[in-house]
C-alpha positions as CSV (number, residue, x, y, z in Angstrom):
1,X,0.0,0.0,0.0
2,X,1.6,3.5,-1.1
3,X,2.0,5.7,1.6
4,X,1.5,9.7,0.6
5,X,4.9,11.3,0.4
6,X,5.4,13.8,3.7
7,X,7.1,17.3,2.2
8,X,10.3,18.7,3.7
9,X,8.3,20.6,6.5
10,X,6.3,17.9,7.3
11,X,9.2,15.7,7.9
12,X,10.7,18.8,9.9
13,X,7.9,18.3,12.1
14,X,8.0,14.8,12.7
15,X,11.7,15.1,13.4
16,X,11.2,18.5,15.9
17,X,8.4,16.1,17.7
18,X,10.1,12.4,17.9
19,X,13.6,13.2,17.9
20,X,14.9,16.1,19.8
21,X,15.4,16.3,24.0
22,X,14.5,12.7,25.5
23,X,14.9,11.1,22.3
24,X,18.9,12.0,22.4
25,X,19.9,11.3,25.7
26,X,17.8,8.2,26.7
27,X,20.6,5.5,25.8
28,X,23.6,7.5,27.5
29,X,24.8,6.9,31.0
30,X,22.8,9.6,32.9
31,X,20.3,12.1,31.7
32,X,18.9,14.7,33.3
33,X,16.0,17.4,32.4
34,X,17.6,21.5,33.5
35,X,15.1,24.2,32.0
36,X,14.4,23.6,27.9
37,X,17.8,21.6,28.0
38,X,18.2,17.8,28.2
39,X,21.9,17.2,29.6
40,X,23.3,13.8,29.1
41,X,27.0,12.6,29.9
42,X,28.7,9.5,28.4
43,X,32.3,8.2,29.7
44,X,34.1,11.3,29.3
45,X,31.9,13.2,27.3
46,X,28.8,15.2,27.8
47,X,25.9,16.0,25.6
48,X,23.3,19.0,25.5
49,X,20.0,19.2,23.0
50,X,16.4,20.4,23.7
51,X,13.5,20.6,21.5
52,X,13.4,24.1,21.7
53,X,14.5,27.1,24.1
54,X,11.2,28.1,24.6
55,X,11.3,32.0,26.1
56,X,15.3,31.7,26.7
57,X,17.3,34.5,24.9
58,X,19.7,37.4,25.7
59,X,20.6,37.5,29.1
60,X,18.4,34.3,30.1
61,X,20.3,32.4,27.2
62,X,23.8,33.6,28.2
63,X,22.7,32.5,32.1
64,X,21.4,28.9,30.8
65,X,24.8,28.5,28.9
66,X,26.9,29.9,32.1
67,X,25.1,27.3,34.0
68,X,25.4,24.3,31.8
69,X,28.9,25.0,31.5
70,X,29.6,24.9,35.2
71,X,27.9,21.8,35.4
72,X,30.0,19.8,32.9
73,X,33.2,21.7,34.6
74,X,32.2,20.7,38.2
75,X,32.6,16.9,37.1
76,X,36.3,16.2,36.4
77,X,35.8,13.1,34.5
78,X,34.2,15.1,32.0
79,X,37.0,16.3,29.2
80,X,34.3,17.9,26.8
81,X,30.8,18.3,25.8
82,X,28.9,19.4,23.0
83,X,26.1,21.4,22.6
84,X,24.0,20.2,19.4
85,X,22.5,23.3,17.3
86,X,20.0,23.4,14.6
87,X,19.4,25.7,11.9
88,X,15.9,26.2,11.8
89,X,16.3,27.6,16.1
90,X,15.3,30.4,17.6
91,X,16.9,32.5,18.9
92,X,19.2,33.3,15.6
93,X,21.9,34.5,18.3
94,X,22.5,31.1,19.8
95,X,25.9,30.4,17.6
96,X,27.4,33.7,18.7
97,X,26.6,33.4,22.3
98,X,28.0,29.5,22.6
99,X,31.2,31.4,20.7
100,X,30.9,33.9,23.4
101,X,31.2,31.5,25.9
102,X,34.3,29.6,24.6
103,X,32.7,27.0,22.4
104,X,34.2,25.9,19.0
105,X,31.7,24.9,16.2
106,X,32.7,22.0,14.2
107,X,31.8,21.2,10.6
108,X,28.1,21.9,9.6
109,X,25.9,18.5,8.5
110,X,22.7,18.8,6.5
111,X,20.0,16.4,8.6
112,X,17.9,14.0,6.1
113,X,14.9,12.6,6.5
114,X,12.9,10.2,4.8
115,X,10.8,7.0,4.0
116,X,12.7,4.1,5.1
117,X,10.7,2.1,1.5
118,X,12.8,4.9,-0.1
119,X,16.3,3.5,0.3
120,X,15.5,-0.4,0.8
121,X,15.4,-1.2,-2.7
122,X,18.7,-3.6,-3.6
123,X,22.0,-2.6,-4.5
124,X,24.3,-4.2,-6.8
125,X,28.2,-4.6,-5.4
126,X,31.3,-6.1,-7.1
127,X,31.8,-9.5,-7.2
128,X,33.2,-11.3,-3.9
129,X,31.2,-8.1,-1.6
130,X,29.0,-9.1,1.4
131,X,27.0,-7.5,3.2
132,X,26.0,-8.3,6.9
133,X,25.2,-7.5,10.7
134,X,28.2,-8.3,13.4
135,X,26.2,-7.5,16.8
136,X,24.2,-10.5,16.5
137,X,26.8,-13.3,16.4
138,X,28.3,-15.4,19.2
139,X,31.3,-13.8,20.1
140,X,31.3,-10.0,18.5
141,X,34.3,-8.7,20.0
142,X,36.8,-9.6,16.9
143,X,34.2,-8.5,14.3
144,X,34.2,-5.4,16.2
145,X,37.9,-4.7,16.4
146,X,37.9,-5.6,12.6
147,X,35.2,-3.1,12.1
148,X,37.1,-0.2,14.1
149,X,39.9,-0.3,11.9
150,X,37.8,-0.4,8.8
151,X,36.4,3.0,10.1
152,X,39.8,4.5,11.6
153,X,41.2,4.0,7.5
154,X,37.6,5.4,6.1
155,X,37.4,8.2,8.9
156,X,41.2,8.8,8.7
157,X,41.6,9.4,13.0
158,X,42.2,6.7,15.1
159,X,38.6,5.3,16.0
160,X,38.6,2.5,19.1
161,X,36.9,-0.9,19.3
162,X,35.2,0.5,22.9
163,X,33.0,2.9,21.1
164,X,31.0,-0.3,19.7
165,X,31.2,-2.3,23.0
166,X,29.8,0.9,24.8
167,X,27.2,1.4,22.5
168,X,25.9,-2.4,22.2
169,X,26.3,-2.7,26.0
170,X,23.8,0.9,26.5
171,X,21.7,0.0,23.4
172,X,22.0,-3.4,22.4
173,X,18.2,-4.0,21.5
174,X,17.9,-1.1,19.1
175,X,21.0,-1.1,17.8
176,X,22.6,-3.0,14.9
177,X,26.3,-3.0,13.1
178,X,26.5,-3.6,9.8
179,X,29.8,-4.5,7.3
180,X,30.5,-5.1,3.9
181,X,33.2,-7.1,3.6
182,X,35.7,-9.2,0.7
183,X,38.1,-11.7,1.4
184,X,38.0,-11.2,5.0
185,X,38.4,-7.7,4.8
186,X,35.9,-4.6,6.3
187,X,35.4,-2.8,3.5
188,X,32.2,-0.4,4.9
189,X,30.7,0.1,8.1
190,X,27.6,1.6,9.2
191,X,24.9,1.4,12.3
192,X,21.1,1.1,12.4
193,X,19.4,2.9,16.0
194,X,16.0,2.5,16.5
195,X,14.6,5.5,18.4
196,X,12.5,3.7,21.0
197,X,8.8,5.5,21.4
198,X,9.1,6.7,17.6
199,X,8.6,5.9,14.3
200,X,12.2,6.9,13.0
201,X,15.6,4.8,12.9
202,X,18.8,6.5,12.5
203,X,21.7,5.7,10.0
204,X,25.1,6.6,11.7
205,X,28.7,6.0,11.3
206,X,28.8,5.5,7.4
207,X,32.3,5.0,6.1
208,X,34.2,3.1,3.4
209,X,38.1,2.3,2.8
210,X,39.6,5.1,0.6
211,X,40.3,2.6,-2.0
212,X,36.8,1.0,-2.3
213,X,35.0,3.8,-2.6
214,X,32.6,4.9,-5.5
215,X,31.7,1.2,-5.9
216,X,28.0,1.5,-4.3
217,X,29.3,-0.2,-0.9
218,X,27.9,2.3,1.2
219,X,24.7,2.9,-1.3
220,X,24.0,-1.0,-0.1
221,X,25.1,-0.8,3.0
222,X,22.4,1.9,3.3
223,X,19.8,-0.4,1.6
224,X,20.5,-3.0,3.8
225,X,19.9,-1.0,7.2
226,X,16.9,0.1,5.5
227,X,15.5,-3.0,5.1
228,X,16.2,-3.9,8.2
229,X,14.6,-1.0,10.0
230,X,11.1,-1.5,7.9
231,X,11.6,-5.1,8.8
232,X,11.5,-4.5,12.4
233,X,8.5,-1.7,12.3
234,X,9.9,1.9,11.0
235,X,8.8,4.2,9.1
236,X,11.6,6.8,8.4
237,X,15.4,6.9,8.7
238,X,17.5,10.4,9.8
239,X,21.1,11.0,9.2
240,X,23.2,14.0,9.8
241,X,25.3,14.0,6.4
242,X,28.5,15.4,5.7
243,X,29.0,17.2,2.2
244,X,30.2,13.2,0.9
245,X,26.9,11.4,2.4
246,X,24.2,13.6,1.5
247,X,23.8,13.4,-2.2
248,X,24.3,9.4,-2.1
249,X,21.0,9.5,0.7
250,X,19.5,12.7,-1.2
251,X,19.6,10.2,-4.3
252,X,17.9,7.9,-2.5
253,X,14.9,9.3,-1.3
254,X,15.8,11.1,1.8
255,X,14.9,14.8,1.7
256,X,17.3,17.8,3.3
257,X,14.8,19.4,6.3
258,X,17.7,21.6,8.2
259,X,21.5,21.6,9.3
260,X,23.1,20.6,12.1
261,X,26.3,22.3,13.9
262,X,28.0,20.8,16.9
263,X,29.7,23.4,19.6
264,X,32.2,22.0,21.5
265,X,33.2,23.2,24.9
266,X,36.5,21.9,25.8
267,X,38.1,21.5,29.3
């Protein structure tokens, strides 16, 4: 049965209700609700969204920051956190005050949203290329470590195998690994999160191996997580895309609703 294609601002809406605050922060260590702002910290990092700032601007905003701030700097453990900024916010002034206050913005990401049906039609890869999930067999630790160098070539930074043990061990039931793989070689890597509560899934951590790249790996990786996800129940997949992701996704169905920009606060 065809379902009627959502426009850009409907999906914007959908992904402002089902996405933002709770959403975020409900599969990291601690949580906790200050004001508009959900405040989350995970192992040494710390993490701050809301679904919107409500009546916070000027002096109130440049308070709310002050205080968030102190809070992340009163635990030691804590080296950084990040405070996640969309475009579409109000107030405008948000980016200059979190610079005002010593944050560093990082690269800017168009978010995507779409119909999961979109991108879950098959893609064709080179002879000798498999595709398939690694958190779902016996012993996952070795398929992991294999992974986390796949991604530390794709991603070009060193990228360690706890990252995927933390994130199975937090989220485990909504979360699944994915590799494309040739001659016992990770080629690709990319995760599947199912938000719990909503109708979306999320597509994260998409990389391939400098030299496999243009070969549709991450195209079917893609189509494989989507498949997946309607398998078990969604409706629409989000990514934030980098200028390299987005018009492989755009291609396939999902639709550019707004951008992203991290600030960093650093200790």
């Amino acid at each position: 049965m065809m379902t009627e294609q959502l426009s850009p601002q409907q999906l914007l809406r959908l992904y402002d209700q089902q996405l933002r605050g709770h959403a975020e922060v409900s599969s990291m260590d601690e949580f906790q609700q200050f004001g508009p702002l959900w405040r989350a910290k995970c192992r040494a990092r710390g993490f701050v969204t809301y679904q919107t700032l409500g009546n916070s601007s000027g002096a109130r905003l440049d308070e709310l920051i002050k205080q968030t701030v102190a809070f992340y700097a009163a635990d030691p453990q804590i080296k950084s956190f990040e405070w996640k900024t969309r475009g579409h916010d109000q107030p405008t002034d948000l980016s200059e005050r979190l610079l005002a206050h010593g944050f560093v913005p990082e690269e800017e990401e168009t978010v995507m949203v779409g119909e999961a049906a979109a991108l879950a039609q098959p893609v064709k890869v080179p002879a000798g290329v498999t595709l398939r999930r690694i958190d779902n067999v016996v012993d996952p630790y070795t398929e992991l470590l294999r992974a986390a160098a796949a991604q530390a070539r794709a991603f070009g930074f060193p990228f360690g195998v706890e990252d995927f043990v933390n994130r199975l061990e937090r989220n485990g039931a909504n979360l699944e690994l994915w590799i494309a793989e040739a001659e016992g070689e990770v080629l690709c890597t990319g995760r599947l999160e199912l938000v719990p509560g909503t109708e979306f899934a999320g597509l994260w951590g998409g990389g391939t191996v400098p030299e496999w790249r243009g070969k549709g790996l991450y195209r079917a990786l893609t189509a494989a997580r989507a498949r997946s996800a309607l398998n078990r129940g969604v409706r629409y997949l989000q990514s934030d895309c980098t200028e390299f992701s987005r018009p492989i996704l755009q291609r396939s169905g999902l639709l550019p609703i707004t951008t992203t920009t991290p600030f960093i606060w650093r200790r």
